[in-house]
Each structure stands twice: as C-alpha cells, then as structure tokens.
N, C-alpha and C positions, 0 to 999 in steps of 0.2 A: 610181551617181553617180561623176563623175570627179574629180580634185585636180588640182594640183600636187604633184611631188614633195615629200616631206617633210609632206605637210598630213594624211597619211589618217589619223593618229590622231587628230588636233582632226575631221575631218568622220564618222570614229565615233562621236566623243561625241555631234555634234550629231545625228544619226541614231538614237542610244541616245534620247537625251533629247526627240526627237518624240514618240517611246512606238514603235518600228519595230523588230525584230530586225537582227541583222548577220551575214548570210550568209556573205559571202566580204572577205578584204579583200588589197587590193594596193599596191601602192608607191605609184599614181595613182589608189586609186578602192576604192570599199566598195560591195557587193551586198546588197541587201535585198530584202523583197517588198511587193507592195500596188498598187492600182488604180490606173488615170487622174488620179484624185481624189487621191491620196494623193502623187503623181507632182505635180500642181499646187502643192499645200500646200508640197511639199520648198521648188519652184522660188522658192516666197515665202516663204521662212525660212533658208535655209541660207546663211550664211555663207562657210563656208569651199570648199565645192564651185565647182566650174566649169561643169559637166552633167549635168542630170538624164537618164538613158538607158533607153527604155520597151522591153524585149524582145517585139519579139513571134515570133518565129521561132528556133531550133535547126537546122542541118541537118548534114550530113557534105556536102564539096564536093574532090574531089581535082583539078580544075581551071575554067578558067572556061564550060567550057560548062555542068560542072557546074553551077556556080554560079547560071547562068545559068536553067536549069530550079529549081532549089528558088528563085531569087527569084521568075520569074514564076509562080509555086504559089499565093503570096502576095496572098490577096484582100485588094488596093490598094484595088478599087472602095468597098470598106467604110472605108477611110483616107482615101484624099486626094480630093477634092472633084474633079470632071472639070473642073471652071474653076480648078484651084486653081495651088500651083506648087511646085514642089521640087526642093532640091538633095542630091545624094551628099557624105556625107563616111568616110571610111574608115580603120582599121588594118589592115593586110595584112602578114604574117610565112610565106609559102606556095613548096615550091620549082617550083609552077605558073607563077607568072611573076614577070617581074624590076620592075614598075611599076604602084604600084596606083593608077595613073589609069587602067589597062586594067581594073581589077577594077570600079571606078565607073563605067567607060562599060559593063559588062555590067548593072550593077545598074541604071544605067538606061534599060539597052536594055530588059533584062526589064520593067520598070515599065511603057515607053511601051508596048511593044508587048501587052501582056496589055489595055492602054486601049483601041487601036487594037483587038483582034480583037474585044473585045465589044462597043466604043461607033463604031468611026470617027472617035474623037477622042480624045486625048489632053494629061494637063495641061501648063503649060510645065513647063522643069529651067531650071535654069543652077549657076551660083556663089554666088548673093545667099545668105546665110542668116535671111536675116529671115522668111522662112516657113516650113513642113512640109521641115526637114532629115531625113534618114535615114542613119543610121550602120552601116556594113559591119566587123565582127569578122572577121579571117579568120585563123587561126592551124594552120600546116600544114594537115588535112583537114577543122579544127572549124570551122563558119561560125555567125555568129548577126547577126541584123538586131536595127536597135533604131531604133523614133523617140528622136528627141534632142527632147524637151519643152521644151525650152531656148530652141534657138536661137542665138541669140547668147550667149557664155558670161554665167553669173552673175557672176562679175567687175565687169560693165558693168553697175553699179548705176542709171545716170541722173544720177549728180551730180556728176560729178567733170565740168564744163566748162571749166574752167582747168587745164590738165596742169603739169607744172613739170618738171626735169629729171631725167632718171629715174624715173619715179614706182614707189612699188610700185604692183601692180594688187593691186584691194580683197579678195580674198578671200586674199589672200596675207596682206595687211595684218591682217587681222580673224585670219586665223589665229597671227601672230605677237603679236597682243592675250591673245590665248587659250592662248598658250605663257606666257607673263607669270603666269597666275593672277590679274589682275585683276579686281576684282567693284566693284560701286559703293557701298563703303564706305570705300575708300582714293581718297586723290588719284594721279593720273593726269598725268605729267609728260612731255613731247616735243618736246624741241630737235631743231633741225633738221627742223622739220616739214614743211619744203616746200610740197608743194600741200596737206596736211591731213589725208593720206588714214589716218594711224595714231589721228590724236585724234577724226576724224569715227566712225569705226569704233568708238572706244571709244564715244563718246557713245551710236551706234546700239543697241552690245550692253549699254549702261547702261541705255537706255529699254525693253528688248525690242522695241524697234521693227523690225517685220520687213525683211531686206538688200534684199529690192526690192523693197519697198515703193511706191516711185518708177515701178519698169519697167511700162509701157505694151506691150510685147509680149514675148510669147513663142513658142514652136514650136506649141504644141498646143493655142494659139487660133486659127491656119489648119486645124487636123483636120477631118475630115468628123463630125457630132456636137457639137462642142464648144457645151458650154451655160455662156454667160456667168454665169446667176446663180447658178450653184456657185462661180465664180471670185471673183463680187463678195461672195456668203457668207463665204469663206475668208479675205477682205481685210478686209469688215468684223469677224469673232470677233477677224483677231488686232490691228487697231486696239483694239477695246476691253480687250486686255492689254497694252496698250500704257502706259506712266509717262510723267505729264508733265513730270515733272522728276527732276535727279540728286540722286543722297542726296551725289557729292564734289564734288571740284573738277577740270574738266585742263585743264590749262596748255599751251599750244603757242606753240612759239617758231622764229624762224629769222632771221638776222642778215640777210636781202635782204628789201627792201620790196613787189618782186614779188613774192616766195614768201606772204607774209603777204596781200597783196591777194587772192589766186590761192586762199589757203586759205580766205579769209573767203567768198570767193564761192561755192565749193565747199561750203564749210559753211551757208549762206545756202539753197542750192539742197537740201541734204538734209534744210534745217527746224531745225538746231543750230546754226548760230551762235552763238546767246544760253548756249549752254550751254557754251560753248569760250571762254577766258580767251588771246586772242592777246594776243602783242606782239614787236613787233622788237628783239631785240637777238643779241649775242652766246652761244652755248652756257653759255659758263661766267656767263655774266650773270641767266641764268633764277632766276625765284623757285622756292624748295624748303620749300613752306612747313613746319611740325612737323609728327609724328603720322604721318609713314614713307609709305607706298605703292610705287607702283611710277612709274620711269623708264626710259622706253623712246627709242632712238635709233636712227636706220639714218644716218649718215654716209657722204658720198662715201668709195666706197672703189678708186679709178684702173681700178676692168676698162674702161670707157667714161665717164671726165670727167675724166680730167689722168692726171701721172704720182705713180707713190707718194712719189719721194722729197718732191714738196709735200703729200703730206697725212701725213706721220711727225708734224710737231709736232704736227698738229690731234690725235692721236690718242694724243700724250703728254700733252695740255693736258685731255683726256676721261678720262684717268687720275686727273691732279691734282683736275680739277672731282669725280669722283666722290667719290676718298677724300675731296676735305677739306670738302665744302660737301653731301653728300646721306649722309649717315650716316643710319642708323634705313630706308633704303629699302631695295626691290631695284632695282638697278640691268641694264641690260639693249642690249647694245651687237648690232646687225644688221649682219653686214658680208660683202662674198666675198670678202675679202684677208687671208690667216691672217699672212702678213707684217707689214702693219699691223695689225693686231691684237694682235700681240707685245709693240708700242709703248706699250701703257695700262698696261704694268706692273703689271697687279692678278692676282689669283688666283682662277679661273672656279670656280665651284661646279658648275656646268653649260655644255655647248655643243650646243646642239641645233642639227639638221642641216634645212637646209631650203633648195631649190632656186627662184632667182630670174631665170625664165628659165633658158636652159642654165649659170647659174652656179652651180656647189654654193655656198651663203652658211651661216653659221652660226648662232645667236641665242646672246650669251654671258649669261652670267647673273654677277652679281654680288651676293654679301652684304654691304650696308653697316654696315659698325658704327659707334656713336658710339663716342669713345675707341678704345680700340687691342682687336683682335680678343682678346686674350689676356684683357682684363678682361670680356668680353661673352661669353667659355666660361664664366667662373665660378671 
C-alpha cells in the first residue's frame, strides 16, 4: 500500500487493525501479505492509503532488455482480458537508463507482444487509469511488477464535487483526523473548513463508514477473473458495521459563503450532511461548545494563495482565539509556513511532519487549558 509522505504510520495502524501483519514499511508505503480478496477489502476501508499494490512478479533486471524478457515471462494471458485495456505506471531508480517512460514502453512492449505471439491480438494500453493499471518497481538491478488494484488513487472518494481552494486531498485529510486522536466521543471542531473535506472525514471515521464506500470503480474489477459478488459481499458486511449516527458533535465553519455551499454539497454527496453542524462565519466566531474535544484547522498558509505578510495577523488572531475561547480542548493548527506559524504565539506540545503535495506541512498540536497552565499542572 502506498501513502503520502508522513502518512505511513496512520496507514500501519489502519492495516494493524484490519487484522493483516506489517511486513515492511517506508516513508510512502507499508507491506503486508494476503489474496485478491484481501487486496479488495483494503481498497474499501483504508483511509489514509493512496494504492493498493498486488505483486505478482520479483525478478533481477540489469537493463532494459533485461527487463524486457522477465516481463514478457509473465502470464498476462491469465490477467488482462484479450479485450481488455491497460496502462504502465512506474518507479525507476536504475543506472540502465536515464527516463522511465523508456522503462514503460518496454513493459509494454513485453505485454503486447507476448498477446500478439500466442493470440494475433492484443489488449489496448495508453494513459487512462481507469482500468487494469500495472506498476513497474525498478530499483538498480531489483525489479518487481505489481497490479495497482486501485486505479485511480483512494484519495478520490467520489464526493468531493465542489473543490475549493486548495483543497487537502481526503486521505491526507483523514490522516490528519487521525493524528488528532479523535474518536466519537468528543466534539469535533473545523474552522476554515473550506470544501469539508476534514469534518466529512471525521464524520466518515465516526460512522465506520467505509472511505469508498461511494467508489464505483477500481483497478481489479477490469482483471481477467474478477467475480463481482465477492466485491458486493465485502460492501455489504461492512455496511452493516456501519453506525447511523454520531455519539458528538462537528462543527465546521468558514467565513466565505461559497466555501460553506461547496461544503454542504460535498457533504450531501458522502451521505453526512445532517451530521455536520455548518455555518458561516468568522474563525474566531465559531461556537466551542463545553466538555473539550478536539479542534482542527488547516489555514491559508502563502506557498500558493497570497503573500505571508497578509496572513501574519490571521495567524496571530488563531493564537488569541485558541487561548482565550477553547480551553479544555486540543487544539490543532495544519500549516507549510513554519514562519507563520511563529505568529500564534502559543507553545506546541507536538509538531508532526506531514507532506502536502511537495510541501513539507506540519500538524501543531496545542494543550488548552482553562485558566493559566500553571493551575492545570497542579
């Protein structure tokens, strides 16, 4: 399974807690083992992942012809449907060549042509990934093939039809829920919530509601094989662990009227709206109701939507709102500008590292005290 950076220890846990061991793990990704079937299940429960990655091949490849013989070794004919279609996608780190779109057009030369010697015909390729993707490992002479069961990343829940500015993408989002320690017992707070995508998320992981639940395709329902009413078994078990409703409350807020439309729609489309407490106003205007929880923010922070010197006060004014008006919470500020960030003038208990797109971002963590921290030690 792949990540984002910074994610693989939230996609451990989720991996732990399927009931699956954890083989290997990397900065972008944790190895495990288990079937087709087990590979499906992931694709419709996991959160915080990006792709689910089915090995079926190892080989040693010290260039591309190499390569080229141990892929066409590979009985296709037993994988991809002779009507079917598929595209290459690839990591190459090898000092065989300098461009691994030369490594992909090997991988599907070998592909076509192994169709062509035994059938006279062969399935389409191109770029689309909406069908049978196939992923190329090539690291100096280690090679390893893998279907992507995927497809299109998990990210791409189905619900998110109104984007807003910047958005996080959802498995980022779900994993920065999950940095939080939130559970659905505490309320659940999200200023600046833009298109929804942090309070929808909570909502989903409050219901057990599976992440894509929504999605209508994947990689390895084009396979050769693939038997739908495994998939629709899978769907239905985890619907009926599924909760109809939340034991808290979350609140999401965003001072623009399109954000708040954008969100509701969004949340409309995932099936929670009703369970999401919008309303327009200002940050520091959001209700905090008693009985603590967690408050979570991702704020413009100028890598791509202005310059910092306008977002300094917002980020001093995120200071004042936490100390004086959400005591008894944790508080929890998402940002990639360690600059602004200076500006909230509070004291991090934590800052966890997590990558937003090519932006190292950080997640700060905040202990709210009511009264002054000195009487809340004791």
């Amino acid at each position: 399974m792949t990540c984002s950076r910074g994610v693989d220890a939230y996609l451990e846990q989720e991996i732990a807690s399927l009931g699956f061991s954890v083989l290997a793990q990397t900065r972008t990704g944790v190895e495990t083992e288990g079937s087709m079937k087990d590979a499906m299940d992931m694709n419709l429960h996991l959160r915080t992942g990006l792709r689910v990655l089915f090995r079926i091949a190892e080989f040693t490849a010290l260039d591309p012809e190499a390569l080229y013989r141990e892929v066409s070794a590979i009985a296709w004919e037993e994988i991809i449907p002779i009507a079917g279609y598929f595209s290459i996608t690839s990591t190459v780190e090898t000092p065989s060549i300098d461009n691994s779109r030369y490594a992909n057009q090997r991988c599907k030369d070998a592909i076509a042509d192994r169709f062509m010697k035994k059938f006279g015909s062969r399935p389409n390729s191109g770029p689309e990934r909406g069908k049978i993707v196939i992923h190329l490992h090539w690291k100096g002479d280690a090679g390893a093939v893998y279907i992507d069961t995927s497809g299109e990343p998990l990210s791409k829940r189905a619900y998110r039809k109104v984007p807003w500015k910047a958005p996080l993408h959802e498995a980022l989002a779900a994993a920065l829920v999950m940095a939080t320690g939130w559970h659905d017992e505490c309320t659940f707070i999200n200023p600046f919530c833009g298109s929804g995508t942090l309070a929808i998320e909570a909502a989903l992981m409050g219901l057990n509601r599976p992440a894509a639940i929504l999605r209508e395709n994947f990689g390895f329902m084009h396979l050769k094989g693939y038997r739908p009413e495994v998939w629709n078994d899978l769907r239905a078990g985890a619907k009926r662990r599924t909760k109809n409703r939340l034991g808290s409350r979350i609140i999401a807020t965003d001072i623009s009227n399109e954000a708040i439309d954008a969100a509701r729609r969004n949340a409309r489309t995932a099936g929670v709206e009703h369970l999401i407490e919008f309303g327009r106003s200002d940050f520091a205007d959001t209700e905090i109701p008693g009985g603590g929880g967690v408050l979570l923010m991702n704020p413009e922070y100028g890598e791509r939507m202005g310059k910092n010197a306008d977002l300094e006060q917002v980020y001093r004014r995120i200071g004042d709102f936490l100390k004086q008006k959400c005591g008894g919470y944790r508080g929890y500020v998402f940002t990639g500008n360690a600059d602004l960030a200076k500006k909230i003038g509070l004291r991090t208990s934590r800052k966890l590292p997590f990558f937003n797109g090519p932006i190292e971002c950080r997640l700060l963590e905040y202990q709210l005290y009511k009264g002054s921290r000195k009487d809340n030690m004791g």
